[in-house]
C-alpha positions as CSV (number, residue, x, y, z in Angstrom):
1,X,11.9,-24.4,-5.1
2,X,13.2,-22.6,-8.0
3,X,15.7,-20.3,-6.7
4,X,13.5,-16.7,-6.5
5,X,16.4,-14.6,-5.5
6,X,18.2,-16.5,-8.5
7,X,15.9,-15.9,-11.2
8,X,14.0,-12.4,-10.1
9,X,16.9,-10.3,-11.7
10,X,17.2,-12.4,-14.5
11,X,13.1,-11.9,-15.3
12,X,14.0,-8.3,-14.8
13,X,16.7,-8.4,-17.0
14,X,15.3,-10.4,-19.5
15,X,12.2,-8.1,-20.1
16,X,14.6,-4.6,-20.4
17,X,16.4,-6.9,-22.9
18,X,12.9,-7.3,-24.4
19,X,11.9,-3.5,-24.5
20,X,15.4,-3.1,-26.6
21,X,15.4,-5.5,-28.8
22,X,11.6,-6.2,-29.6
23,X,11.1,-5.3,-33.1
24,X,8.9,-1.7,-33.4
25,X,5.3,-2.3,-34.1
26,X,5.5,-0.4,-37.6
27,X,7.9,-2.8,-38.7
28,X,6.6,-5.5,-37.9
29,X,3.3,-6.1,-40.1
30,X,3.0,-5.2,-43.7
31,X,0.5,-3.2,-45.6
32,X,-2.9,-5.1,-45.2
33,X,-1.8,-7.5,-42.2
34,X,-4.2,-7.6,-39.3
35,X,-3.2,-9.1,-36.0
36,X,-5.5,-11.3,-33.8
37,X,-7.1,-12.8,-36.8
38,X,-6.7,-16.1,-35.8
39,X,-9.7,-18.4,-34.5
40,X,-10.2,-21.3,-32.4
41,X,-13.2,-23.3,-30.4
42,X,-13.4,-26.1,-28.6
43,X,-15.5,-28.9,-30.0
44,X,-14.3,-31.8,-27.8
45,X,-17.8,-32.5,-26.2
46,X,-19.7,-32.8,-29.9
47,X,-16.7,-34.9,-31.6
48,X,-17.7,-37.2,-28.8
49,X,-13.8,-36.8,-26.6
50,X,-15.1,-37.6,-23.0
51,X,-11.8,-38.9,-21.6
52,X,-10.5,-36.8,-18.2
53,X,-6.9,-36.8,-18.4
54,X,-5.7,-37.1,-14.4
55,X,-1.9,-37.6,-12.8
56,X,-1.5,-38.5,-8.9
57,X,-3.3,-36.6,-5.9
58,X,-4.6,-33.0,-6.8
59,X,-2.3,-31.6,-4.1
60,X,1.2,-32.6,-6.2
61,X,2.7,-33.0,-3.6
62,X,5.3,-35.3,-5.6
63,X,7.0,-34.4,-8.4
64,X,5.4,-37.6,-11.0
65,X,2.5,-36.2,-10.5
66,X,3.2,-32.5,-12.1
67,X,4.0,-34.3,-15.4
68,X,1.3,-34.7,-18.2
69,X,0.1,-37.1,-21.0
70,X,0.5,-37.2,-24.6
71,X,-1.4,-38.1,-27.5
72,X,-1.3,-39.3,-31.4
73,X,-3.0,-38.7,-34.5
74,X,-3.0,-41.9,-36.8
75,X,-5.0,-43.5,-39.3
76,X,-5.8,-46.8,-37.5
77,X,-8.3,-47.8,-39.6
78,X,-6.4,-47.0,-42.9
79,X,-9.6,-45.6,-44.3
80,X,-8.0,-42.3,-44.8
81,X,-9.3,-40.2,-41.4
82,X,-7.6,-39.2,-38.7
83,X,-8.1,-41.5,-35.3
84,X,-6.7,-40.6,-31.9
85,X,-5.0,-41.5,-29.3
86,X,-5.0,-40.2,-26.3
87,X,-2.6,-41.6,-23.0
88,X,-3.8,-41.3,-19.3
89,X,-2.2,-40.6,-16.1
90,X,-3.5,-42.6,-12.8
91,X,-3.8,-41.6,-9.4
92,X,-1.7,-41.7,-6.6
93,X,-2.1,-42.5,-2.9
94,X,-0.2,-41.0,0.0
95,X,0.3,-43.8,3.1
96,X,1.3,-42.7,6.1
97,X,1.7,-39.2,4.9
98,X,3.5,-40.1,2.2
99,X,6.4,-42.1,3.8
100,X,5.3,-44.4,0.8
101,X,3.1,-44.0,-2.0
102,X,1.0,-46.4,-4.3
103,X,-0.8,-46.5,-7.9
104,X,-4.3,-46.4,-7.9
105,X,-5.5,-47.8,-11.3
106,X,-8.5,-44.9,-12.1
107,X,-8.2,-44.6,-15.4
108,X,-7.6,-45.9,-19.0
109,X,-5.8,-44.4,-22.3
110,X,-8.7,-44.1,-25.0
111,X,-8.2,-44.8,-29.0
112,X,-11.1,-42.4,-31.0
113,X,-12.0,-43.7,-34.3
114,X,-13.2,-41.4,-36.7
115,X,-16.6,-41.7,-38.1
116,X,-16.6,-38.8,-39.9
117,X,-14.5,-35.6,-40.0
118,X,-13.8,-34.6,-36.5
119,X,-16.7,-36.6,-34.7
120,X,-15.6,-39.4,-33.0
121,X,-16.5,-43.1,-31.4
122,X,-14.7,-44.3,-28.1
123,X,-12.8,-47.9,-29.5
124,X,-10.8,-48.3,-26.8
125,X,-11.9,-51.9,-25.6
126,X,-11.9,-53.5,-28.8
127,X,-8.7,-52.3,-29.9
128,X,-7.1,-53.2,-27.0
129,X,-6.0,-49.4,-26.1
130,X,-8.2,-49.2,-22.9
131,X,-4.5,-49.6,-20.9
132,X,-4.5,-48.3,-16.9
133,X,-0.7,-47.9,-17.4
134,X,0.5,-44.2,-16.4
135,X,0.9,-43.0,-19.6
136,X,3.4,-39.3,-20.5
137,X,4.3,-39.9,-24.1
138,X,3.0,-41.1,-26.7
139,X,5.5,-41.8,-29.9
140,X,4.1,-43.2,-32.9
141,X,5.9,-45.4,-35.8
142,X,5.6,-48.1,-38.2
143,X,8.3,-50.0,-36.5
144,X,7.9,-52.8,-38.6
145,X,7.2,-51.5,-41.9
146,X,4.2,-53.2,-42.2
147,X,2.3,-50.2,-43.3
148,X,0.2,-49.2,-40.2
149,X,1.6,-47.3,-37.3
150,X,2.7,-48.7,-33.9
151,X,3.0,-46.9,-30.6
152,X,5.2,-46.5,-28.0
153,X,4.2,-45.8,-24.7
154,X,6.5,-43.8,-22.3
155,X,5.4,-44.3,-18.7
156,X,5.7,-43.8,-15.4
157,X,6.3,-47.4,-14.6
158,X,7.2,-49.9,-17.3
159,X,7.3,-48.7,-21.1
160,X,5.3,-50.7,-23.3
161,X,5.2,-51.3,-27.4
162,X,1.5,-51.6,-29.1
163,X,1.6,-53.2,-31.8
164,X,-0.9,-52.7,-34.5
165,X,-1.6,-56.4,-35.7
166,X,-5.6,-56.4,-37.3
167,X,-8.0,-54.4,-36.1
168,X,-6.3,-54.5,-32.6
169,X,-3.1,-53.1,-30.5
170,X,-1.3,-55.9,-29.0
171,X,1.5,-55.6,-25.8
172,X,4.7,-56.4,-28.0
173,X,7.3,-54.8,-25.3
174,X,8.4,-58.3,-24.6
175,X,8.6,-59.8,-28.0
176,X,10.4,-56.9,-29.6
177,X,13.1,-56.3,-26.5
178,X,11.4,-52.2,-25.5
179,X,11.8,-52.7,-22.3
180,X,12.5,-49.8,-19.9
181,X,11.3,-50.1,-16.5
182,X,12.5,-46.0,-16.0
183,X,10.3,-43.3,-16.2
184,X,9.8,-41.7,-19.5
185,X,9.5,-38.3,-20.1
186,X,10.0,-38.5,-24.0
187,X,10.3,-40.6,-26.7
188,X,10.8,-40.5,-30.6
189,X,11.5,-42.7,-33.8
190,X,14.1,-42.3,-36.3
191,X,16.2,-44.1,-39.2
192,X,19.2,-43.0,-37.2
193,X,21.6,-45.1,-39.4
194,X,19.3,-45.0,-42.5
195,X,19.1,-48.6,-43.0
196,X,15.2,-48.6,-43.9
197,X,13.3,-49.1,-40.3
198,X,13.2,-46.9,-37.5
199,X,15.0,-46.9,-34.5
200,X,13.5,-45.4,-30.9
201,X,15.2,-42.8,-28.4
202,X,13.4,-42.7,-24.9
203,X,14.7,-39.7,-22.8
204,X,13.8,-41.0,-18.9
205,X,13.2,-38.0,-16.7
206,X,14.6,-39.0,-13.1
207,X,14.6,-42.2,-10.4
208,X,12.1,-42.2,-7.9
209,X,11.2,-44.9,-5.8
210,X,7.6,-45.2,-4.9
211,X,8.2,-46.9,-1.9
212,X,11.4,-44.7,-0.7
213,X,10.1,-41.0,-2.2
214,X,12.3,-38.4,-1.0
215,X,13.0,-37.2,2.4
216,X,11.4,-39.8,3.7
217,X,8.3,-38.7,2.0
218,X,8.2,-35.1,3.4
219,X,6.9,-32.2,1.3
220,X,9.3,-29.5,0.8
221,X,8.4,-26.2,2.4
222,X,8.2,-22.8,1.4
223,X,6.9,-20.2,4.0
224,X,5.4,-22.7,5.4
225,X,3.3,-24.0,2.3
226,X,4.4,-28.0,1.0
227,X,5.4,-28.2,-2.3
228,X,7.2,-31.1,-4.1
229,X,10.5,-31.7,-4.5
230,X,12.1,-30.7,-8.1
231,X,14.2,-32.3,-10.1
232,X,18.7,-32.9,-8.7
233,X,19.1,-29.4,-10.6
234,X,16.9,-27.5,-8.3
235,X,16.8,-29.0,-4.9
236,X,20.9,-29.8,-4.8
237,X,20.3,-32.6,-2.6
238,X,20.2,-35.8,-4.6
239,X,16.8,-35.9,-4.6
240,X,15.2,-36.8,-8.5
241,X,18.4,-37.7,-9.6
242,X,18.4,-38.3,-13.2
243,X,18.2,-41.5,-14.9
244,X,20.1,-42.7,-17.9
245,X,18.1,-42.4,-21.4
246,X,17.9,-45.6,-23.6
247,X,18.9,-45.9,-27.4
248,X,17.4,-49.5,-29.3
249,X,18.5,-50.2,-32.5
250,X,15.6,-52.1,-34.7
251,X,17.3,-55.4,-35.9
252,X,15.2,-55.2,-39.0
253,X,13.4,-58.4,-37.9
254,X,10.6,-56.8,-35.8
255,X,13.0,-56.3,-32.6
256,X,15.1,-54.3,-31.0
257,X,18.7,-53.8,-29.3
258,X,19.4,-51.6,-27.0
259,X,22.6,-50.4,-28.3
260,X,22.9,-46.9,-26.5
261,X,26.8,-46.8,-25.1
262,X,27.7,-48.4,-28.9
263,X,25.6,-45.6,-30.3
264,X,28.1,-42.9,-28.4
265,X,24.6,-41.7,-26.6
266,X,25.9,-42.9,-23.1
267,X,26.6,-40.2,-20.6
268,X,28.9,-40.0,-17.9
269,X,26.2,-38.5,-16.1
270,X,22.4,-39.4,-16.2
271,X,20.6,-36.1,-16.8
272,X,16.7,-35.8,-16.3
273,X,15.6,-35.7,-19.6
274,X,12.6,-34.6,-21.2
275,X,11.8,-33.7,-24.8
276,X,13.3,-36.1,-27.6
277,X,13.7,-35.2,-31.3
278,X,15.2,-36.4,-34.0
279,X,16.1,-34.1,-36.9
280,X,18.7,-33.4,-39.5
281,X,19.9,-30.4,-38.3
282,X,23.4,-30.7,-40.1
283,X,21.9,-31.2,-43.4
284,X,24.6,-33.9,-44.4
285,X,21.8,-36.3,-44.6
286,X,21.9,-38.3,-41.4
287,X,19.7,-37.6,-39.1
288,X,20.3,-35.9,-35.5
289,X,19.2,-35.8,-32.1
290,X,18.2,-33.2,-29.3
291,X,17.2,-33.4,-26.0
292,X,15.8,-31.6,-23.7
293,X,17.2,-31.8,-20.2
294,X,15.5,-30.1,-16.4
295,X,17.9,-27.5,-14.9
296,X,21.1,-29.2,-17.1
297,X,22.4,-28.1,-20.2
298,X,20.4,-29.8,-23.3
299,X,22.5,-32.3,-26.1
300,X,23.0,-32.2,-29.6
301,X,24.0,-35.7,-30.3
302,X,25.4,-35.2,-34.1
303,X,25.5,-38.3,-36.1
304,X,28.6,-38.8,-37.3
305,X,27.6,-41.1,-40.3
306,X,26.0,-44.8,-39.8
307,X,24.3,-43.7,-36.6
308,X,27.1,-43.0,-34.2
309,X,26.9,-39.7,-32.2
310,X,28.5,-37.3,-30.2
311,X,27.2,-34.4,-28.0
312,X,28.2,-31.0,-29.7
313,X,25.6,-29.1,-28.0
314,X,28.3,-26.7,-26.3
315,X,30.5,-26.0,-28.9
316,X,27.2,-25.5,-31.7
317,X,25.6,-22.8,-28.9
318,X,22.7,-25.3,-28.2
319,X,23.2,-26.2,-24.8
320,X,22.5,-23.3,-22.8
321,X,20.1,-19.7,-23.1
322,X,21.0,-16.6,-24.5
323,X,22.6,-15.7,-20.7
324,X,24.8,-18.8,-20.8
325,X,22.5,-21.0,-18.3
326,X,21.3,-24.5,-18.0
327,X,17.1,-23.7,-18.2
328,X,14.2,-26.0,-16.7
329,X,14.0,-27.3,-20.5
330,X,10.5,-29.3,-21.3
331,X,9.8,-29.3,-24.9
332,X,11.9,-29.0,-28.4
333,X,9.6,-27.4,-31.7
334,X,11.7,-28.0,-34.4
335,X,11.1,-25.7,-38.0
336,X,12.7,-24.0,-40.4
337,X,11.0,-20.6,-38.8
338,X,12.7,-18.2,-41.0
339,X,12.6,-19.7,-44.4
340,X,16.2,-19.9,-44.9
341,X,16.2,-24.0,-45.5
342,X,17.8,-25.1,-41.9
343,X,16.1,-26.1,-38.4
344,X,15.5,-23.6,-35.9
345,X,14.2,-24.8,-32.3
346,X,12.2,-23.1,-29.9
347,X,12.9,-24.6,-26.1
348,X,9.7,-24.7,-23.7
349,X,10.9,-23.8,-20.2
350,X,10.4,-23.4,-16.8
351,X,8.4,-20.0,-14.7
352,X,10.3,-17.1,-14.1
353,X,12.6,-18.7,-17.6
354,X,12.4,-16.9,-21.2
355,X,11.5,-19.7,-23.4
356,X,14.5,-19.9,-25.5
357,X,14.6,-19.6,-30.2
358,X,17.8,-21.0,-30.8
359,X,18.0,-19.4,-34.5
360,X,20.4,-21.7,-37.0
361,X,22.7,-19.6,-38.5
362,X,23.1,-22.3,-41.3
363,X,26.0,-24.2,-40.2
364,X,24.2,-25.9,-37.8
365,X,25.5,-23.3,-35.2
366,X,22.7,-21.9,-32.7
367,X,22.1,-18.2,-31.2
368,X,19.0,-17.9,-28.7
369,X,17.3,-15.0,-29.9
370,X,13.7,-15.5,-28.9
371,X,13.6,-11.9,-27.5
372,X,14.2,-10.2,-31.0
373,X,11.7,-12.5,-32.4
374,X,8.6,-11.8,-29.9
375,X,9.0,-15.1,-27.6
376,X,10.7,-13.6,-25.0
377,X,8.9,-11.5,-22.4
378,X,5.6,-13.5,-23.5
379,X,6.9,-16.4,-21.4
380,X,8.3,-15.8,-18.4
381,X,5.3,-16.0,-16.3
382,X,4.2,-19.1,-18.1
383,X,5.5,-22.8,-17.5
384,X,5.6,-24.1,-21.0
385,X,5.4,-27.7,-21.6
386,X,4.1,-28.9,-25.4
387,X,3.7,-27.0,-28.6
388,X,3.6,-26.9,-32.5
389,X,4.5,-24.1,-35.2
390,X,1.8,-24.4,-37.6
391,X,0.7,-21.9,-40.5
392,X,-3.0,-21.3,-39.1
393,X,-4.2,-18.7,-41.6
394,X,-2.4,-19.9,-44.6
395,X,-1.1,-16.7,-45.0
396,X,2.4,-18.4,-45.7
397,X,4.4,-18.1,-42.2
398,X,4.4,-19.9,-39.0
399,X,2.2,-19.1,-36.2
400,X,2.7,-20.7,-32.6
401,X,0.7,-22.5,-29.9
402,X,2.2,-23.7,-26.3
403,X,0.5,-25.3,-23.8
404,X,0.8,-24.0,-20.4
405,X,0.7,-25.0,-16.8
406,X,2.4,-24.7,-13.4
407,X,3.6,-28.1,-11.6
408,X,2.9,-26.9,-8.4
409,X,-1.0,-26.3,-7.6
410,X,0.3,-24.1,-4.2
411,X,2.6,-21.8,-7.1
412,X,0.8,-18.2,-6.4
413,X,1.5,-19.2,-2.5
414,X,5.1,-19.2,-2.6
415,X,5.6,-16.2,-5.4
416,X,5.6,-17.9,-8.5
417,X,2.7,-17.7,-11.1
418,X,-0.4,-19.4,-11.1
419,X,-1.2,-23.4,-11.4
420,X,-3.9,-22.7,-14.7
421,X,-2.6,-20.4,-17.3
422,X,-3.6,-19.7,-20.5
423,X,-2.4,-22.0,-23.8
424,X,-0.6,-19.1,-25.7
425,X,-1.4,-18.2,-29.4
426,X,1.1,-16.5,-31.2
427,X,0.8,-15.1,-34.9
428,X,3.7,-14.7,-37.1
429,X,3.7,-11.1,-39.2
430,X,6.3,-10.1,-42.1
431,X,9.6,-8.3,-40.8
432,X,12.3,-7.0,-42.5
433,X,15.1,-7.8,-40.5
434,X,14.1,-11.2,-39.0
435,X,11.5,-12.4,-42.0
436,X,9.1,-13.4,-39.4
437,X,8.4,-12.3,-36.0
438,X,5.4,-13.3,-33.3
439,X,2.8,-11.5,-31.7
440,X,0.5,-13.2,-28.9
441,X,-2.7,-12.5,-29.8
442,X,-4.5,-15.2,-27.2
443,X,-7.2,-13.2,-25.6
444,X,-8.3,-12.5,-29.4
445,X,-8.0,-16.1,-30.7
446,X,-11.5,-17.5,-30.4
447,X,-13.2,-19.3,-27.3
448,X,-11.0,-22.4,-27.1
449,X,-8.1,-20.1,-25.8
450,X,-9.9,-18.5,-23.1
451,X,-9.8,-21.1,-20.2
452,X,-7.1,-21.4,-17.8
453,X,-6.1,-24.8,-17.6
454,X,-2.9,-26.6,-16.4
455,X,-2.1,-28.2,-19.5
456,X,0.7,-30.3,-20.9
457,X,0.5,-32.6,-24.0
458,X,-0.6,-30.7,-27.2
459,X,-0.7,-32.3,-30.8
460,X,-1.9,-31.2,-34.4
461,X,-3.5,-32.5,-37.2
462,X,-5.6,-31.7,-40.4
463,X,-8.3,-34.1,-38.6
464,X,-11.0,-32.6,-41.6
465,X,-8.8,-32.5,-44.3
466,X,-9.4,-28.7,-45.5
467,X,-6.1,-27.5,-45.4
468,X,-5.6,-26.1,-42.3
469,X,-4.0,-27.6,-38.4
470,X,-6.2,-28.4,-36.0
471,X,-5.0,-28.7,-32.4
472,X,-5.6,-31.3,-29.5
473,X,-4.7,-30.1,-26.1
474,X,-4.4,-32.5,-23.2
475,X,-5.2,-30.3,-19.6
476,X,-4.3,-31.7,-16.1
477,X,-7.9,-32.9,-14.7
478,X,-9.8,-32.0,-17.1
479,X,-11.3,-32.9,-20.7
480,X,-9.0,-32.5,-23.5
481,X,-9.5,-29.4,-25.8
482,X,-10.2,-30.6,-29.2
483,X,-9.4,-27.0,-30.8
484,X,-11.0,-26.6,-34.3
485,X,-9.5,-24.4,-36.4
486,X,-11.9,-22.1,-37.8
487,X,-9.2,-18.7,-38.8
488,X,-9.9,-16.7,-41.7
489,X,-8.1,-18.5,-44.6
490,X,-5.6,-15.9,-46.5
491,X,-4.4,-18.1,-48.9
492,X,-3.8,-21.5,-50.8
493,X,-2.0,-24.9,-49.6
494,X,-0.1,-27.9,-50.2
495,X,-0.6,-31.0,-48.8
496,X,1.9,-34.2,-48.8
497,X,2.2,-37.5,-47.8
498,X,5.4,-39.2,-48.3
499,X,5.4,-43.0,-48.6
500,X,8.4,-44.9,-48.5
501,X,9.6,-47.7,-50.7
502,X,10.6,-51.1,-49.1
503,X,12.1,-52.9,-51.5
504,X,16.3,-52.8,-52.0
505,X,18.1,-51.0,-54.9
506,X,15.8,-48.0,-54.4
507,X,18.3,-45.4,-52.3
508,X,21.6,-45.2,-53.9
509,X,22.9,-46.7,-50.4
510,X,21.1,-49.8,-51.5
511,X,18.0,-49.8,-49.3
512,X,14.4,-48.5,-49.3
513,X,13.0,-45.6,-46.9
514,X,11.1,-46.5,-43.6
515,X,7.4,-46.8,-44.7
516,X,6.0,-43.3,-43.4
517,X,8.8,-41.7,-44.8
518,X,9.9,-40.4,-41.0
519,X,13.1,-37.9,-41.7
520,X,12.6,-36.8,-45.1
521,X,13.0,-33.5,-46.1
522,X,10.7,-31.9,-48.3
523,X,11.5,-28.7,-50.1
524,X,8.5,-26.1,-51.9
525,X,9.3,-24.1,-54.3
526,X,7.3,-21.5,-55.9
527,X,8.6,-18.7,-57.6
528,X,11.1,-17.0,-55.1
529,X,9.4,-18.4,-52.6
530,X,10.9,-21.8,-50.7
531,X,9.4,-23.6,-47.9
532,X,11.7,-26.5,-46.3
533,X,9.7,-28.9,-43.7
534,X,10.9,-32.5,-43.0
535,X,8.4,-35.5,-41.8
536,X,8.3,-35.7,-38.4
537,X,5.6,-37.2,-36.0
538,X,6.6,-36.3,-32.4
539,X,7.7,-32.8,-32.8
540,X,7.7,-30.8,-29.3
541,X,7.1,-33.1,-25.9
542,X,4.8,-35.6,-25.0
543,X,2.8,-36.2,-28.5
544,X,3.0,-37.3,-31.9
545,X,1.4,-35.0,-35.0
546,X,0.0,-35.7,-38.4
547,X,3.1,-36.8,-39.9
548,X,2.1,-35.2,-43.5
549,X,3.3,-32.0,-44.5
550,X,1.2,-29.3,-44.4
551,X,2.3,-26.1,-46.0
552,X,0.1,-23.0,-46.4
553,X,0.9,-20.7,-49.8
554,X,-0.3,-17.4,-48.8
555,X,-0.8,-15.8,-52.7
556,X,0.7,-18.3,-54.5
557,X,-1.4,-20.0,-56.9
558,X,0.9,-22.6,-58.0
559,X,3.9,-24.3,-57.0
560,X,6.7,-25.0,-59.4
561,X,7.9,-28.0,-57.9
562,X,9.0,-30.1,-54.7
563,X,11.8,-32.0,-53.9
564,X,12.4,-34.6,-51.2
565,X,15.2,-35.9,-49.9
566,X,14.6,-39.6,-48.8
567,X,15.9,-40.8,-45.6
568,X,18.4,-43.4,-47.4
569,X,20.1,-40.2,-49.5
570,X,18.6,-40.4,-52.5
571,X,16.8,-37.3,-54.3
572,X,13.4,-37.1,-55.9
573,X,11.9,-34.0,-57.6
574,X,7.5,-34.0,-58.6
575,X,7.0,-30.8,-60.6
576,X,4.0,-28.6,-60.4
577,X,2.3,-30.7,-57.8
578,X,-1.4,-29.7,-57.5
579,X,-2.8,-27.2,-54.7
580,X,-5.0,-26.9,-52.2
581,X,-5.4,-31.1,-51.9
582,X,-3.0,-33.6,-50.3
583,X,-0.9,-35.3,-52.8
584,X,0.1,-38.8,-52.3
585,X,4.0,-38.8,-53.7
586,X,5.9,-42.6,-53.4
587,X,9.5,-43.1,-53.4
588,X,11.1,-44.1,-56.6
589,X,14.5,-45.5,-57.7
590,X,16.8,-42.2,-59.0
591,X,20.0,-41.5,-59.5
592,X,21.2,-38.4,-57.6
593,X,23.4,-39.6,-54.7
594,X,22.7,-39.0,-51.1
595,X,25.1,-37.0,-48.8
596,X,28.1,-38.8,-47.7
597,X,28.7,-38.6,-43.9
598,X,31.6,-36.4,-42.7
């Protein structure tokens, strides 16, 4: 179990930490802001999502079956709407009490093509995305620069590549050399050496042996109540050891390498690994990558120039939480949260843990600060596993949502809080130390926040194209939540979508961007106001988002110009871009040169 007698004082301390350093209410919002304004309902059922998302034996009595699914937004028809996918789990069967288990095929992933704004139609057999294989995350990619998007399917069990060739998703895992027969936990493309097509991380959580599980297949007990067995960090006796992650380099011929050790991403010690991102959080250009790691301290991997890396997660103050401890890390949100042009990242974590706001001060140096910023004491009764900053209102700042969950269904038994918990809602408010600072404001958010659920996998999209997120969350048994967003709008927005340019001679390091653009960085200027974003499509845990940016403007009524910064180097300014629409902007040859690599 996670060590009560451990972690009690620390939830103690943490919260009179809290009470200290919380800003005061009266500073918090300005004149005119109203908390709790924030609105969203469930409209799953009438868009036509009928998929039950399942994992393993409702008891959880092993530890693959705590884990969740993800999804992905993508436009598989390239009509101009939103589709969805959405991975499934499968069940699992106990013989002889366990002593060995087996897979029982139950259920398929589903692919939801959109007929019209947010109503659906199930696809899935004629697509070829009606798969039984246990699906966790779901990354999404035009690996091949082909112009449609291709997904990657982290499992428990083999991995497998879907190619988009027609109308269909074919099995490419073979052709293209993905294969990973560990289990996935995350998963996430990137240019890492910015040669024009995108590269893929998987982060594979720990071994486990379906026909060996541990302890010979018995539960561990806790006054007298079976649980499953966590991860090496927790139990400290071999059991879930970790398993190495995998780094494949695309050849730029429609395959892959796997080139981790050459990459420097090989560690001495497998770690059980969970959220991947890539992002540049140096801002020398080349892009980085974090991990999330269970119970061990998370990496950093800095890229060093031409994809190599090394793990500076210590030294930068990324590796650890504000008390200097390894936390049961799940997700990574990556955002600029307090509009000062760098990546901050907000770590989901275990019960009885303080999720964790490792603020950037700028020089790619990290201070966990979530209690000063309202994230503290909100969490540490909650299990968080997914989640997305998003600018709900459009009042110009981020606001928050986190799915929720225990892993074990017995939690309230053994002292630790309950199995369904609530998917937070926090809204960001105007402060004048930290800029912005969040309030939960769940119980006031609309009826699609009220049911306790044990959820996991949680992606966002403008699926209707009005200017505003909204949010699919994937819960453990259960229908998904298709969360429209219906908040009072305070404010205009800007809406982009990057596209890349293949051909060579465009970047001034001689090649084209990746097609959709993945890495960019986009910078919004409007007046004295500056919003930084970069394209991204997984962004947290298990899913992957609309990849356009979505900005909201608050009072602004015009925007004086964006710049992007390419993925090859090169630097590309559109002024006064139009509002409140998305605006299709294409890479074009220019001459200011890219950041050279330290």
């Amino acid at each position: 179990m996670r060590v009560l007698l451990r972690l009690l004082p620390l939830v103690l301390l943490g919260y009179v930490l809290y009470l200290f350093t919380r800003p005061a209410p009266n500073a918090q919002a300005g004149d005119g802001d109203v908390l709790g304004r924030l609105r969203f309902v469930d409209i799953a059922a009438q868009a036509g999502i009928d998929v039950v998302n399942v994992s393993g034996d409702p008891r959880r009595w092993y530890i693959p079956e705590s884990n969740g699914n993800g999804a992905a937004w993508l436009d598989f028809e390239d009509d101009g709407d939103l589709d969805l996918f959405i991975g499934n789990g499968q069940r699992l069967r106990y013989v002889e009490d366990g002593k060995r288990l087996e897979v029982v095929r139950a259920a398929t992933s589903r692919l939801y093509l959109a007929e019209r704004p947010l109503h659906f139609r199930d696809a899935s057999l004629e697509t070829g995305a009606a798969r039984s294989d246990w699906v966790n995350v779901v990354a999404a990619g035009d690996a091949d620069n082909d112009g449609d998007t291709d997904l990657y399917l982290g499992c428990f069990g083999p991995d497998v590549f879907l190619r988009k060739e027609g109308n269909r998703l074919v099995d490419a895992t073979k052709a293209s050399g993905l294969g990973n027969e560990l289990w996935a936990a995350g998963a996430a493309f990137g240019d890492a050496d910015r040669d024009g097509h995108l590269d893929l991380y998987v982060a594979n959580y720990c071994r486990f042996d379906l026909e060996h599980p541990p302890a010979d297949g018995q539960r561990n007990r806790i006054d007298g109540i079976e649980v499953a067995w966590g991860p090496e960090g927790e139990n400290q006796r071999g059991y879930n050891a970790g398993a190495p992650d995998v780094y494949f380099q695309n050849d730029g011929k429609g395959g892959f390498v796997e080139w981790t050790k050459e990459a420097g991403l090989a560690l001495a010690q497998p770690l059980c690994s969970y959220g991947a991102v890539w992002s540049d959080i140096t801002d020398d250009g080349w892009p980085d990558l974090m991990v999330a790691n269970d119970l061990q301290p998370a990496n950093l991997f800095v890229n060093q120039g031409e994809g190599r890396f090394r793990d500076e997660a210590l030294a930068r103050g990324f590796a650890l939480s504000s008390d200097g401890r390894a936390t049961g890390a799940m997700g990574l949100l990556v955002e600029d949260i307090d509009n000062d042009g760098d990546y901050d990242v907000l770590r989901t974590n275990f019960d009885l843990e303080a999720n964790c706001l490792h603020v950037n001060d700028g020089s790619a140096h990290f201070e966990d600060k979530a209690a000063a910023y309202g994230l503290g004491a909100p969490s540490l009764d909650k299990l968080g596993w997914d989640g997305a900053f998003f600018d709900a209102d459009r009042d110009g700042d981020l606001d928050l949502m986190i799915a929720n969950g225990h892993v074990y269904p017995q939690a309230q038994a053994i002292g630790m809080s309950p199995w369904l918990q609530p998917t937070q809602v926090f809204e960001g408010v105007p402060h004048r130390t930290y800029g912005t600072v969040w309030e939960e404001i769940t119980k006031d958010a609309g009826p699609g926040l009220a049911p306790l659920r044990s959820a996991r996998g949680l992606a966002i999209a403008d699926a209707d194209d009005d200017g505003d997120h909204d949010v699919l969350v994937i819960d453990l048994d259960e229908r998904p939540r298709l969360l429209r967003n219906d908040s009072p709008k305070r404010g205009h927005w800007l809406g982009l979508e990057l596209v890349g340019k293949l051909s060579n001679g465009v970047g001034s390091n001689g090649v084209g961007s990746t097609v959709d653009a993945l890495g960019s960085k986009v910078e919004i200027r409007a007046g004295a106001k500056t919003w930084t974003r970069e394209v991204r499509a997984g962004n947290g845990l298990y899913s992957s988002n609309d990849r356009r940016v979505l900005v909201g403007l608050g009072d602004v009524g015009r925007v004086d110009s964006v710049t992007i910064r390419w993925p090859n180097g090169s630097v590309q300014v559109e002024p006064q871009v139009p509002i409140d629409r998305y605006f299709v902007i294409q890479e074009r040859a220019v001459v200011q040169k890219h950041a050279e690599p330290r």
